[in-house]
C-alpha positions in Angstrom: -72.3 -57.4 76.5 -74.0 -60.2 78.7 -72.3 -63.3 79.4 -74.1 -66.3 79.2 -74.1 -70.1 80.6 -75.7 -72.0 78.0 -77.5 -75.4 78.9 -79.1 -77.9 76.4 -81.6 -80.7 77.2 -81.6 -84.2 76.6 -83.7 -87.1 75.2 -87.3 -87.1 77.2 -88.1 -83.4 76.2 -89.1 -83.6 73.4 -92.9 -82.8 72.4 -95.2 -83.1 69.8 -95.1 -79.5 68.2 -91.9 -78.4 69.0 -90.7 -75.6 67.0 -93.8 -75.3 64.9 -94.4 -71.9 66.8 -91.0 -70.5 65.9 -90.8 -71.4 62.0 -94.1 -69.6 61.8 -92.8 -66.7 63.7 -89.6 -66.7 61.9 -89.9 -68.7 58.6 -86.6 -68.5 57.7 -85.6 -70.8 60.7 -87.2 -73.6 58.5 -83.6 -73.6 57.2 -82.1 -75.9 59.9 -84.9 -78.6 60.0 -84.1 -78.6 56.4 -80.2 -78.8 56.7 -81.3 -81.5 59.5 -83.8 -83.6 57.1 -81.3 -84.0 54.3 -78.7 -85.1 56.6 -81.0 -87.7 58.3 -83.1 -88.9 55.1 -86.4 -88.3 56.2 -88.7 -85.2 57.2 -87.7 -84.2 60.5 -90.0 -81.1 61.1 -93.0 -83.1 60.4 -92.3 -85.0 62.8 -91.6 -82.6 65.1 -94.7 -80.8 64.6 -97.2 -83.4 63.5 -96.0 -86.6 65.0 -97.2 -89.0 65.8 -95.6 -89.1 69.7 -94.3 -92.6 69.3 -92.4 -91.6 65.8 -91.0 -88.8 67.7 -90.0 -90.7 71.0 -87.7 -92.7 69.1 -84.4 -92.3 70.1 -83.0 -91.7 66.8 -85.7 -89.4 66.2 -85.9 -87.7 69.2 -81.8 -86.6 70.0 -82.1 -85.5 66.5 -85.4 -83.4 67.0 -84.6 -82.0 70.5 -80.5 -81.0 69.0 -82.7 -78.8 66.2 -84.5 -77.0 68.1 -81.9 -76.7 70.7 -79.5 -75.0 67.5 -82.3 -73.3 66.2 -83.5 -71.4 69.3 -79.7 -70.3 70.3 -78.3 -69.2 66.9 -81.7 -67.0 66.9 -81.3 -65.5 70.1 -77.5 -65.4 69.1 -78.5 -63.0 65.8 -80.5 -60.7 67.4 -78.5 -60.2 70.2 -74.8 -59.2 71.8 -73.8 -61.8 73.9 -71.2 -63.9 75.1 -71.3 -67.4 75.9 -68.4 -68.5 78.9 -69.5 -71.7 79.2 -72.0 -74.8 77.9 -73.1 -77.8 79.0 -75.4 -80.6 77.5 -77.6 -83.5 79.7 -76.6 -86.6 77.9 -77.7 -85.9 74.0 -77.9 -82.3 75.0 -73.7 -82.4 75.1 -73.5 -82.3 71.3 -75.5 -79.3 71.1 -73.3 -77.7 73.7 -70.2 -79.2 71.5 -71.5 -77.6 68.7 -72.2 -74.5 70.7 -68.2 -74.3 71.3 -67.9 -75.0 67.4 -66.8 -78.5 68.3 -68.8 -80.1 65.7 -70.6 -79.6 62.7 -74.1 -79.0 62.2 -74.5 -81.7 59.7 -72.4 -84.3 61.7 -74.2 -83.6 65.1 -76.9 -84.4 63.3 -75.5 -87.8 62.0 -73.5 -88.1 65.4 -77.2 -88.0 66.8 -79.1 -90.3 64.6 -76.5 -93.0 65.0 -76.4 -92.6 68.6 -80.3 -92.8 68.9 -80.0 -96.0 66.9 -77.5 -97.7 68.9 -78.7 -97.0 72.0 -82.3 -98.0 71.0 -80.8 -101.7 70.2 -79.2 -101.9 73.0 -82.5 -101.4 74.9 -84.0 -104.1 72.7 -81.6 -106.7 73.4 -81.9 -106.3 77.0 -85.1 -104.9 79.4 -84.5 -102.7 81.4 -85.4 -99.2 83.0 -85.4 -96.2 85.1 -86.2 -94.4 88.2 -86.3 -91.0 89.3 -86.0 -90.8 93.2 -86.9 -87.2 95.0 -85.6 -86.6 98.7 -82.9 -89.0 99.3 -79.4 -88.6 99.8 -76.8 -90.0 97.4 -75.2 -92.6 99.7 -78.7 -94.2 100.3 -79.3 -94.5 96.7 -76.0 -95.9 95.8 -76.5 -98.5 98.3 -79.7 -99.3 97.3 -78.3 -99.7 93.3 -75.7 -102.1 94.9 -78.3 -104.1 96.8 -80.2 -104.7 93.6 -77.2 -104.4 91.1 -78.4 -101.3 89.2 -76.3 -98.1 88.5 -77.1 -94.2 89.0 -77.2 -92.6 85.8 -78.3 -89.1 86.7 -77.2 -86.7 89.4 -79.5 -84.1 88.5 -79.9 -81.9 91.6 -78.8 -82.2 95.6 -82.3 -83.5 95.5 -83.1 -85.5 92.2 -81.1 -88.5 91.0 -82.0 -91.4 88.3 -81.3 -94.6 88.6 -81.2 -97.5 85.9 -80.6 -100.9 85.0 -82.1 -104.4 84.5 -85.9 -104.2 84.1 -85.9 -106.6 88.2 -83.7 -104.6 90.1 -85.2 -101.1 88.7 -88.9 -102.8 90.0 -87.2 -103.3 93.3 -86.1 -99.6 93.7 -89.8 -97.6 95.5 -90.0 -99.9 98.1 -86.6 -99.9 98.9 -85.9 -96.0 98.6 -89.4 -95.1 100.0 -88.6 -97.1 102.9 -85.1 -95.4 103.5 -86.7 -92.1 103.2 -87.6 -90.9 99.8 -90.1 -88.5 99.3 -90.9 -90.4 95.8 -89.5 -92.7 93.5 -91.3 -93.0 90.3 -90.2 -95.3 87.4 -89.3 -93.4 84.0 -91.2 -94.0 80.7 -88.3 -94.6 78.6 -87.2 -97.5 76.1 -84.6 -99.0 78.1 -81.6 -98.5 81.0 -79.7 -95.4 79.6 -76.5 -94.6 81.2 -75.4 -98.2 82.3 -73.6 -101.1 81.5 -76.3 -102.2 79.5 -75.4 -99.8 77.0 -72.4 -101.0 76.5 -73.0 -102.6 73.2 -73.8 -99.0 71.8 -70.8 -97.7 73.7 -68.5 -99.7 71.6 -70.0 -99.2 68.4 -70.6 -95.5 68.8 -66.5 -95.1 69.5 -66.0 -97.0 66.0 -68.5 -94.5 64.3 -66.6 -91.6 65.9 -62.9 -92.0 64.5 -64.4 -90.4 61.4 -66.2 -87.3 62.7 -64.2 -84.1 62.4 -63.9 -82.9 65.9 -62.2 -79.4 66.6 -60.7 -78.0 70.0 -63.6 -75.8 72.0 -63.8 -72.2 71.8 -65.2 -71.6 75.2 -66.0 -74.8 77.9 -67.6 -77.4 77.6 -68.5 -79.7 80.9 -68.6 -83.3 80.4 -71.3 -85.4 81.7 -68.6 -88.0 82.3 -66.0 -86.3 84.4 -68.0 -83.4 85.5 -65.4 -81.1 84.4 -64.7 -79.1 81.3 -63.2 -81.2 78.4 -59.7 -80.3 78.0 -59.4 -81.0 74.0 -60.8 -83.2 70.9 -58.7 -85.9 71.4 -60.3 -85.9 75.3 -64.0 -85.4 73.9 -63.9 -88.0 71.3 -62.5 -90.2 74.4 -65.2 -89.0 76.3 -68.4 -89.0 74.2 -68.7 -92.9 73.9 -68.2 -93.5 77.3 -71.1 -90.8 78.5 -73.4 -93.7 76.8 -72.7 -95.9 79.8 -71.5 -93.2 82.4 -73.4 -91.3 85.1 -74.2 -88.0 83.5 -72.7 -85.7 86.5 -74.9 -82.7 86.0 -74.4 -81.1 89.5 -71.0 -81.0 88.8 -71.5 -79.5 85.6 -73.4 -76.9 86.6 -71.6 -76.0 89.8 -68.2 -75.8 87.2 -69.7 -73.5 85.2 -70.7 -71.1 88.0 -66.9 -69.4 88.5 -66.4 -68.7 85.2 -68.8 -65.3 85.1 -71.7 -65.5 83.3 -74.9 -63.0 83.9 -77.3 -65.4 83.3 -78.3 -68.8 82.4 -80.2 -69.8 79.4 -81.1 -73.4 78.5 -81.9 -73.3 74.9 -84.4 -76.4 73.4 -88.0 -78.5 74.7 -89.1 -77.8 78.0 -87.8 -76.0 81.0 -86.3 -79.2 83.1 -82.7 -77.9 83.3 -83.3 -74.5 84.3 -85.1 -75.7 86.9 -82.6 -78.1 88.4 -80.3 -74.8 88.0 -82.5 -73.1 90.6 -82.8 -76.0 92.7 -78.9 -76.6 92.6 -77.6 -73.0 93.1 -79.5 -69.5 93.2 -76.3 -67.4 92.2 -77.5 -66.2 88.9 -80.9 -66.4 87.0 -81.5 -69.4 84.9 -84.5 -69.4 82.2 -85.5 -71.1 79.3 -85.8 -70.3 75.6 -88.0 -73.7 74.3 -90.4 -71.7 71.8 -91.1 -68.1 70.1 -92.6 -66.1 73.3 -90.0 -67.6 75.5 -87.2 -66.4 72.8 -89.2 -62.8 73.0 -88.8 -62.9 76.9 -84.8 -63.9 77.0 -84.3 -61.1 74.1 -86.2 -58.8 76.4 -84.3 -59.7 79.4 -80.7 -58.9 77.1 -81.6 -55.5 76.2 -82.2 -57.0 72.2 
């Protein structure tokens, strides 16, 4: 039986089509964008595979969309093969799916969990300007230096090479000029809504922790690494601790994947839109294979790979 390291992306990959591929493949998998529709109050897989683009890039749509087709795409490739999963991790929304990977959380209320969060955060953004920006090439002491110079915060260490930063909408505008001139090989500004993973998300961080206390939360059956600490969460009581704060916190995702290494998995599947953590895998460390399962021929190829 393979093992597996399990990964889950976060808002930003989603796409206009998502999952339409699969349902048709598979129609029974219509099931969980149905589940997900009546929990959210609104048709989810047409706007996942219709759109319009700015419907979908809403946050509340979007964490929502992406956490479908994240469940959808690893409970398929679950039922039609043997496998074990050893560990999960999650890149900021992505951590619910990994939670409810680990049976953590229900379908239902990740779905809710999800919405809510989407919503919050998406106010907070409106009540304050701000932004991000990806820098390639620089080390992380130059970057911190430069958020402390301009009074921003990092909110991504993605990859030995690759870290976000984010903040006020003046000091993110400051950040090219000053990184390229200490050495960055790039530093381009992200089109999202608003500074995610700093203290201007506090506002949402609060609230979120109030929404919590009455989501059922149940101890992990295998790992899951926290985007806050970088380290597996030891219990519910420590994720429901946790969750709110990763709203605000840098998500630590070289540390998560570098924790989840040790603990013997064959292979590494990120399971959802796109391919961008498998690819910071391979960029961080080279030890095992890392893919992605993100539509029907990629789910053919992972199946493949496992012998199914």
């Amino acid at each position: 039986m393979k093992k597996l390291l399990v990964m889950f992306p976060g808002q930003g990959a989603q796409a206009v089509g998502m999952g339409k591929d699969v349902v048709e493949q598979v129609p029974e998998s219509q099931r969980w964008f149905d589940r997900a529709s009546e929990a959210l109050g609104f048709d989810l897989a047409q706007v996942c595979f219709a759109g319009p683009e700015e419907e979908l890039t809403r946050s509340d749509r979007a964490q929502p969309a992406i956490f479908v087709l994240s469940v959808l795409t690893y409970e398929l490739l679950r039922e039609r093969s043997e496998v074990e999963c050893v560990a999960a991790g999650g890149l900021s929304s992505g951590e619910w799916a990994a939670l409810y990977a680990a049976g953590v959380v229900s379908f239902e209320d990740a779905i809710r969990v999800l919405k809510k969060r989407g919503e919050l955060m998406q106010q907070a953004c409106e009540a304050e300007e701000g932004g991000m920006v990806s820098i390639i090439g620089l080390d992380v002491e130059n970057i911190e230096a430069i958020c402390a110079d301009v009074g921003i915060e990092v909110a991504n260490y993605n990859s030995p090479g690759q870290t976000v930063v984010s903040g006020a909408a003046a000091g993110c505008a400051r950040v090219p000029e000053l990184a390229k001139a200490a050495g960055a090989k790039l530093a381009v500004p992200l089109s999202v809504a608003g500074a995610f993973h700093s203290k201007l998300m506090a506002p949402a961080e609060q609230a979120f922790a109030e929404f919590l206390q009455d989501i059922e939360l149940k101890e992990p059956s295998f790992p899951v690494f926290s985007n806050v600490t970088g380290a597996a969460h030891v219990d519910a009581a420590s994720i429901r601790e946790a969750m709110p704060k990763q709203i605000t916190s840098p998500v630590r995702w070289v540390e998560n994947y570098q924790g989840m290494l040790p603990l013997g998995a064959d292979l590494a599947l990120e399971f959802g839109p796109g391919k961008v953590l498998s690819g910071l895998a391979k960029r961080i460390d080279k030890s095992i294979q890392a893919s992605s399962v993100s539509d029907f021929n990629t789910l053919e190829k992972a199946l493949a790979s496992l012998g199914a």
